[in-house]
C-alpha positions as CSV (number, residue, x, y, z in Angstrom):
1,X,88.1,108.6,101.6
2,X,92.1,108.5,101.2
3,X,93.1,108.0,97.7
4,X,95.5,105.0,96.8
5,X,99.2,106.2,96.4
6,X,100.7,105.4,92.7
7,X,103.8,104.0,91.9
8,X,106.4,105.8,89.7
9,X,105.7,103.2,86.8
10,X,101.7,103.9,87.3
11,X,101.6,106.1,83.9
12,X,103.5,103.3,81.9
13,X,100.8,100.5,83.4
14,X,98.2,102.8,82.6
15,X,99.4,103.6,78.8
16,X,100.0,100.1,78.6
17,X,96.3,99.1,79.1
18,X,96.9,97.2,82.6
19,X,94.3,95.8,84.7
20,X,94.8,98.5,87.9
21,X,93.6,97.4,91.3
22,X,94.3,98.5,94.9
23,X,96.7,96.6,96.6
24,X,98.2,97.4,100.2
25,X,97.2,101.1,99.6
26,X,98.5,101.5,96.0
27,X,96.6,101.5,92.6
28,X,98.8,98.1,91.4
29,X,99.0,96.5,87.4
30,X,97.1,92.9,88.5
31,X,97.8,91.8,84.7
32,X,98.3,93.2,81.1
33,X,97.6,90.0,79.1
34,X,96.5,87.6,81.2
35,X,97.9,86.1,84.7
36,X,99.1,82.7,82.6
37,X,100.8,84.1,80.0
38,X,102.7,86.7,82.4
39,X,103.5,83.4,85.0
40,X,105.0,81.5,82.2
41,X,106.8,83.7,81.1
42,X,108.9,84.1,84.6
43,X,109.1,80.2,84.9
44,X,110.6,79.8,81.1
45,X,112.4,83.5,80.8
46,X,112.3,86.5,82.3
47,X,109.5,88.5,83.5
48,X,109.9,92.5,85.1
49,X,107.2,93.4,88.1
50,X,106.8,96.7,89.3
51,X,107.3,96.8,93.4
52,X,108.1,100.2,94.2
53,X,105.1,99.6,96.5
54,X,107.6,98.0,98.9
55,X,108.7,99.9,101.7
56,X,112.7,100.9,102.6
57,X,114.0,102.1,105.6
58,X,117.5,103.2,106.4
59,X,118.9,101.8,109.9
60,X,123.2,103.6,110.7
61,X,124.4,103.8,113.8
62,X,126.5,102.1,116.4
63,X,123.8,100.2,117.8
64,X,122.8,99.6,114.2
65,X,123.7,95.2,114.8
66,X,121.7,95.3,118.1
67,X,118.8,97.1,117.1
68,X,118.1,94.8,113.7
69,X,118.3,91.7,116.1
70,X,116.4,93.1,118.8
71,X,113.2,93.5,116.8
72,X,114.4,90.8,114.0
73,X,113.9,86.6,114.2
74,X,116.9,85.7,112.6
75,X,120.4,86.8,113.2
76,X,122.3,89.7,111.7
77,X,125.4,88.8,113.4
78,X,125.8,85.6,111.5
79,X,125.8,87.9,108.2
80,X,128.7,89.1,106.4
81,X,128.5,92.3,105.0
82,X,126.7,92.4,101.6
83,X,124.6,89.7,102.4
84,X,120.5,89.6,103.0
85,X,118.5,87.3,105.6
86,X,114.9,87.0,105.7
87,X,113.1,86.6,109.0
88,X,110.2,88.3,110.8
89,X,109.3,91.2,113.4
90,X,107.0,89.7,115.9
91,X,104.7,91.2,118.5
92,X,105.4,90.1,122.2
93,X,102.5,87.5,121.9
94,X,104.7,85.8,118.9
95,X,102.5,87.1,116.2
96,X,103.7,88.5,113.0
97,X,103.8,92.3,112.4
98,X,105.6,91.7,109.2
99,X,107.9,89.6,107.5
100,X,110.9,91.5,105.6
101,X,114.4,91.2,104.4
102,X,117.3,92.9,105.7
103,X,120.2,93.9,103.6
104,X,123.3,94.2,105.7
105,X,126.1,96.7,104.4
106,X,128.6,96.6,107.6
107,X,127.6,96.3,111.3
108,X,126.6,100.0,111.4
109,X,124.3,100.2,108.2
110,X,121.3,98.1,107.0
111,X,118.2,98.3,105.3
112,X,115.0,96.9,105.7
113,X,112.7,96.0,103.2
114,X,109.1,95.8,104.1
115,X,105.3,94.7,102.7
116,X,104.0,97.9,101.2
117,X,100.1,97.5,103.0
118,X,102.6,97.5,106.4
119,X,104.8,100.6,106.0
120,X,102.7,102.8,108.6
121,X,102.4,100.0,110.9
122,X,105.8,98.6,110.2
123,X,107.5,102.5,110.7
124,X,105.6,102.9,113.7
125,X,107.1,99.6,115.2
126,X,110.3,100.3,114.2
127,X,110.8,103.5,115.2
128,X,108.9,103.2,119.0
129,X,111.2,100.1,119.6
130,X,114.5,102.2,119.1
131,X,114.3,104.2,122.2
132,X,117.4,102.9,123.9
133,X,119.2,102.5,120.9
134,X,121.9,104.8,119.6
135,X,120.8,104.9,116.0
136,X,119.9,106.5,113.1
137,X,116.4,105.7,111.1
138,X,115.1,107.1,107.7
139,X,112.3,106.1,105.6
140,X,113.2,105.9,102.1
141,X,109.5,105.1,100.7
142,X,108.4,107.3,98.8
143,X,111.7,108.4,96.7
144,X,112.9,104.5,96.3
145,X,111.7,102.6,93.0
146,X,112.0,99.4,92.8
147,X,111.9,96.3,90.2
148,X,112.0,92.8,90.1
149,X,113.7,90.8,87.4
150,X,112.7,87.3,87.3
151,X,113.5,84.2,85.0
152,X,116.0,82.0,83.8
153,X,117.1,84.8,81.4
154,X,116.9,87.5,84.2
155,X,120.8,87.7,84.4
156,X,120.9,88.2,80.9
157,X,118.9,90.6,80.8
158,X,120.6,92.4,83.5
159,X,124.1,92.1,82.0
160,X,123.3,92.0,78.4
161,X,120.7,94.8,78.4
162,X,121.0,97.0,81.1
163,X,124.7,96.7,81.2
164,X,125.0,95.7,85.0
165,X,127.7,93.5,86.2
166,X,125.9,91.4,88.6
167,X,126.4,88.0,87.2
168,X,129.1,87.6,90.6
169,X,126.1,88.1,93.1
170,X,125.5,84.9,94.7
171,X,121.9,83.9,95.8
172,X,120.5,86.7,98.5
173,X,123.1,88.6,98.7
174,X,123.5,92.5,97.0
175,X,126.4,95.1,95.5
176,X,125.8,98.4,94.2
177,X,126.2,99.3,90.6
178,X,125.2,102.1,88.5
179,X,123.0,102.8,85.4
180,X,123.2,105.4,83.1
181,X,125.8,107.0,85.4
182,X,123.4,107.0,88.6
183,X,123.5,104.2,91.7
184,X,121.4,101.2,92.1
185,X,121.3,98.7,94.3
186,X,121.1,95.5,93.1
187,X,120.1,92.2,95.0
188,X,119.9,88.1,93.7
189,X,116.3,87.7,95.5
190,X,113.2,87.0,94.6
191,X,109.7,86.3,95.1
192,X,109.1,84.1,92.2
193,X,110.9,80.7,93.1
194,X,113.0,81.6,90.0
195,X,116.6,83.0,89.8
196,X,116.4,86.7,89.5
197,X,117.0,90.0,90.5
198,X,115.3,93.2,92.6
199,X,116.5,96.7,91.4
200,X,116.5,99.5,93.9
201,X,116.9,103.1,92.5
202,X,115.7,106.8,92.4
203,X,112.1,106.9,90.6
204,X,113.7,108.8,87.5
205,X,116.3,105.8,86.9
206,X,113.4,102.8,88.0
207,X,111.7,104.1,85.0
208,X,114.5,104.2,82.3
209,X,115.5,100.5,83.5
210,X,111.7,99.6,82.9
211,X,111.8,101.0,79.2
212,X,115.0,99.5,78.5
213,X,114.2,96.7,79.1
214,X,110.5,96.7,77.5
215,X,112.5,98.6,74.2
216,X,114.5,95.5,73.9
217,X,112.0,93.1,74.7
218,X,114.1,91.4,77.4
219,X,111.6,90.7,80.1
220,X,107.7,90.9,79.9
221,X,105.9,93.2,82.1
222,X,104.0,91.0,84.7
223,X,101.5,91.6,87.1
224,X,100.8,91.2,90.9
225,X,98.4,88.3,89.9
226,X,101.1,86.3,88.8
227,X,103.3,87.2,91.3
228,X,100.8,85.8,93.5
229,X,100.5,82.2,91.8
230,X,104.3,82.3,91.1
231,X,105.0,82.3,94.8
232,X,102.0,80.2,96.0
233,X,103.2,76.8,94.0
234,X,106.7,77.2,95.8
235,X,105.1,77.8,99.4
236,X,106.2,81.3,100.1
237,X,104.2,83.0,102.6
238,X,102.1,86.3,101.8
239,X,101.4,88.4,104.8
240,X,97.7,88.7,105.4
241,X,96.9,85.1,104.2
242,X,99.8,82.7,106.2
243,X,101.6,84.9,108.0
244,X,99.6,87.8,110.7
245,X,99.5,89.6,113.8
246,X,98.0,86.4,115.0
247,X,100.0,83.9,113.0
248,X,103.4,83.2,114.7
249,X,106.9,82.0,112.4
250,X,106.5,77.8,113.8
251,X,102.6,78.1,113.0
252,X,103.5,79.0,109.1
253,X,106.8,76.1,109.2
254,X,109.1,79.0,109.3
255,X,111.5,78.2,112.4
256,X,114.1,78.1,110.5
257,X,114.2,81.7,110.4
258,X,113.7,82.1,114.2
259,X,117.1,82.0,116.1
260,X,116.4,81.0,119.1
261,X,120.1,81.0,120.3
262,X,120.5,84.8,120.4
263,X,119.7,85.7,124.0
264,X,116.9,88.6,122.9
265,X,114.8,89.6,120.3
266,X,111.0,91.1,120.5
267,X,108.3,87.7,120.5
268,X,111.4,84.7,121.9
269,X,109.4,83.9,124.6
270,X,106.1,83.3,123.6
271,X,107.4,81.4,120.9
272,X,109.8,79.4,123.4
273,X,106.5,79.2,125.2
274,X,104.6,77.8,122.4
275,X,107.6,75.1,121.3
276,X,107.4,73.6,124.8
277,X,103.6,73.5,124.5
278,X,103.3,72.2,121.0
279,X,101.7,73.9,118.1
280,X,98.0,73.6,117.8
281,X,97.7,75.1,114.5
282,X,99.7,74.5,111.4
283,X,100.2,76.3,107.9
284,X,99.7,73.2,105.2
285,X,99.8,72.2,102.2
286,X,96.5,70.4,100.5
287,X,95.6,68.8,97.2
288,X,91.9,68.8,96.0
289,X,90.9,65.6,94.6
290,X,89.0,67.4,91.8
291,X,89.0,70.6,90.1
292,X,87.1,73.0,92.3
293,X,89.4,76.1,93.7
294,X,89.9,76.7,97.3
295,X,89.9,80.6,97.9
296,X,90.8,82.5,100.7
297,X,88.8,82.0,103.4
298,X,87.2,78.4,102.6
299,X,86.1,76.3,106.0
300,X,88.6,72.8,106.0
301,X,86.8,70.1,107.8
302,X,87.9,66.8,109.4
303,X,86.6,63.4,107.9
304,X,83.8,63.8,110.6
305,X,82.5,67.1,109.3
306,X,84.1,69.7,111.9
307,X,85.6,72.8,111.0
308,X,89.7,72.3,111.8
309,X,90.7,75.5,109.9
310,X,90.5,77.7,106.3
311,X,92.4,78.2,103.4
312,X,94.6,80.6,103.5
313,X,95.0,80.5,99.3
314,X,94.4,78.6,96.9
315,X,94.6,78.1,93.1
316,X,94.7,75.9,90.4
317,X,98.5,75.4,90.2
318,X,99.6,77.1,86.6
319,X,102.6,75.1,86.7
320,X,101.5,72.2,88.1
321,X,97.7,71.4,86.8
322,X,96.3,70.6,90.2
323,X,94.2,72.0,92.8
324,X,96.2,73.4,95.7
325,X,95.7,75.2,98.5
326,X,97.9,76.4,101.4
327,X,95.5,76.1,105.1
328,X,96.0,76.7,108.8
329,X,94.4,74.4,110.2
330,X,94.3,72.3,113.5
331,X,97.6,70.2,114.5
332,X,96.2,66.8,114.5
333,X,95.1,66.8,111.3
334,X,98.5,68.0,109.7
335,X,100.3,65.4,109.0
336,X,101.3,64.7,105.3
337,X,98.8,62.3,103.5
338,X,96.1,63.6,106.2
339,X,92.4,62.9,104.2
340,X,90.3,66.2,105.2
341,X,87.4,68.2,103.2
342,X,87.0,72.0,102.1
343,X,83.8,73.3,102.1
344,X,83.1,75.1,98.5
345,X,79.8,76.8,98.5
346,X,77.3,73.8,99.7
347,X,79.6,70.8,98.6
348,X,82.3,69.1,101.1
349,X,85.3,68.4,98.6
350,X,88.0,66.2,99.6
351,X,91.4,66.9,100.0
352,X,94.8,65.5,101.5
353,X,97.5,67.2,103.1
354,X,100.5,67.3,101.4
355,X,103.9,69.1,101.2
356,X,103.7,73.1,101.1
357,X,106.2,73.7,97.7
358,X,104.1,72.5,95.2
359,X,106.7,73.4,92.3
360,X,110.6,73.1,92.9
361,X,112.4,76.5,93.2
362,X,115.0,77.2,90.5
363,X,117.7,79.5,92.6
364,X,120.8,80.1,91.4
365,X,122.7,79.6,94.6
C-alpha cells in the first residue's frame, strides 16, 4: 500500500498535536483546537492553512496563450498580465477533470494551480493535450510550498509581520516579492469567502513564514475541516462533491466561467449541446427545516417520495446557525423556494431550495 506524501509543514502539525488525516493523497492537519474555533477565527481575523498539498505546474512558450485556452473554460486572453482567472478543464463529454486557477505572467508564461488528489490525473491531461503545441511544461509539486492567509487582518499580517508589500494587490490578481531575501509569489485569493492571501515559495521559506507568523501570533493555524465549512456557507465548489468527471460547469451554476465565445477549448460542444437541450440536473442550495445534518451522499426526494438527487455536502452552518446543504438534484425541482425531503437514516426531513451562498463573501476587491 502507497504511503500518503507529507507536506513541508507536516513536522510543525505533528509537534503541534494536530488531528492528521489523509486527504487527496497527503497526511493533512483536519484541526488543532477544534473546527469552530479555527472557522471563526478566519471570519473575525486571520487564520494561516497549510496547502502545499496543491499542485503547480509551469506552462512558457509561444503557444503558451493557446494552449491555456485550449484545455481552459474561461479566457486567458481577456487577462492582463499579473492577473488570475478561475475556470475548469473539462473532458470532451463536458465533465470536470478539475477546476483550477491560472496565474497569467505575460502571454508566454502561466501557471496552473491544481487540486492536490488531481495532480497525476491533472499532469497527465495536461501534458497529453500539448502535442501540437510549441510549449514548455514543468511540474513544480513537490519543491513548491504554499500557504494561505485568510481574514480581515490577513493583510496586516502580511505587511506588518512578514514585511511583504502586498497591500497594492487587488482582488485575484498576484506580484512577486521576497522574504528573508528569497522570492515568493504572492496572490489576493482565497478559499475562505474572506479577503486574504496564498503564499507560494521554496519549502525552506514556506516554513519560516509559518513560524513567523505563529511567533507573533498573527494568524491561527487552521485546519482542512474548517477550510471545508469556510467555503461551503459561501457556495464554493469542492471537486469530488459538486464538481466531477461527470459533473459539467452549468450543472454546478458555474457558466460564468465558461466562455463560450472563444471558438475552441476541450468540452464547448457538449456543453453547447447541453445549453440547447436544457439542464436536467442542478447543483442547489437547501435549508433543513430542523436540525438534523445532511452529509455527503444523503438521498433528496420530491414531495411524492422519489429520489430526485443527493447531497453533495452538508453542515450545520458555523456562521449562520442553520442546516444547509449544497445537492444535485433533478431540474424541476430546483427552483428557489422548491419544498423537497432528505432522507437521514429512516426519517424523510424536509427541506426547501434556496440560494447556494449561504454567508456573504467579504473580498477586498
Amino acid at each position: 500500500m502507497q504511503q500518503n506524501k507529507r507536506t513541508c509543514l507536516y513536522p510543525r502539525h505533528e509537534a503541534m498535536g494536530a488531528l492528521i488525516s489523509p486527504f487527496g493523497g497527503f497526511d493533512m492537519p483536519i484541526q488543532y483546537t477544534d473546527i469552530i474555533s479555527e472557522h471563526q477565527a478566519v471570519r473575525q481575523a486571520c487564520g494561516m492553512f497549510d496547502v502545499s498539498h496543491m499542485g503547480e505546474f509551469r506552462v512558457t512558450g509561444k503557444d503558451a496563450t493557446a494552449f491555456v485556452n485550449h484545455i481552459f473554460t474561461n479566457d486567458m486572453t481577456q487577462a492582463a498580465d499579473g492577473q488570475i482567472l478561475y475556470g475548469m478543464m473539462l473532458n470532451p463529454s463536458g465533465g470536470v477533470v478539475d477546476d483550477l486557477l491560472v496565474y497569467r505572467y505575460n502571454p508566454e508564461h502561466y501557471l496552473l494551480v491544481v487540486n492536490a488528489s488531481n495532480i497525476d490525473k491533472d499532469w497527465e491531461w495536461v501534458t497529453g493535450n500539448s502535442g501540437k503545441f510549441d510549449v514548455d511544461i514543468q511540474n513544480l509539486s513537490d519543491e513548491t510550498g504554499e500557504l494561505a492567509i485568510q481574514g480581515p487582518e490577513a493583510e496586516k499580517a502580511m505587511v506588518d509581520v512578514l514585511g511583504i508589500p502586498c497591500a497594492d494587490l487587488t482582488f485575484y490578481t498576484f506580484g512577486e516579492y521576497t522574504f528573508n531575501g528569497a522570492p515568493v509569489l504572492v496572490s489576493r485569493t482565497g478559499y475562505t469567502g474572506e479577503d486574504g492571501f496564498e503564499i507560494y515559495a521554496s519549502h525552506e521559506i514556506t516554513v519560516q513564514i509559518w513560524d513567523t507568523l505563529l511567533k507573533n501570533k498573527a494568524a491561527l493555524p487552521c485546519g482542512l475541516g474548517c477550510r471545508d465549512t469556510l467555503r461551503f456557507e459561501v457556495g464554493l465548489p469542492l471537486y469530488g462533491d459538486e464538481l466531477s468527471d461527470d459533473i459539467t460547469p452549468l450543472e454546478a451554476g458555474l457558466g460564468i466561467f465558461v466562455k463560450f465565445d472563444k471558438p475552441e477549448f476541450i468540452g464547448r460542444e457538449a456543453l453547447l449541446r447541453q445549453k440547447e437541450e436544457g439542464l436536467k440536473r442542478r447543483i442547489v442550495g437547501l435549508e433543513l427545516l430542523d436540525r438534523n445534518i445532511a452529509r455527503h451522499g444523503y438521498e433528496v426526494l420530491s414531495p411524492e417520495g422519489e429520489v430526485i438527487g443527493h447531497i453533495t455536502t452538508g453542515y450545520r452552518g458555523i456562521s449562520t446557525d442553520r442546516s444547509i446543504a449544497m445537492a444535485l438534484i433533478d431540474a424541476r425541482y430546483a427552483a428557489k423556494d422548491t419544498e423537497v425531503k432528505v432522507r437521514i437514516r429512516r426519517k424523510e426531513i424536509p427541506a426547501r431550495v434556496v440560494a447556494k451562498k449561504f454567508y456573504k463573501k467579504s473580498y477586498k476587491k
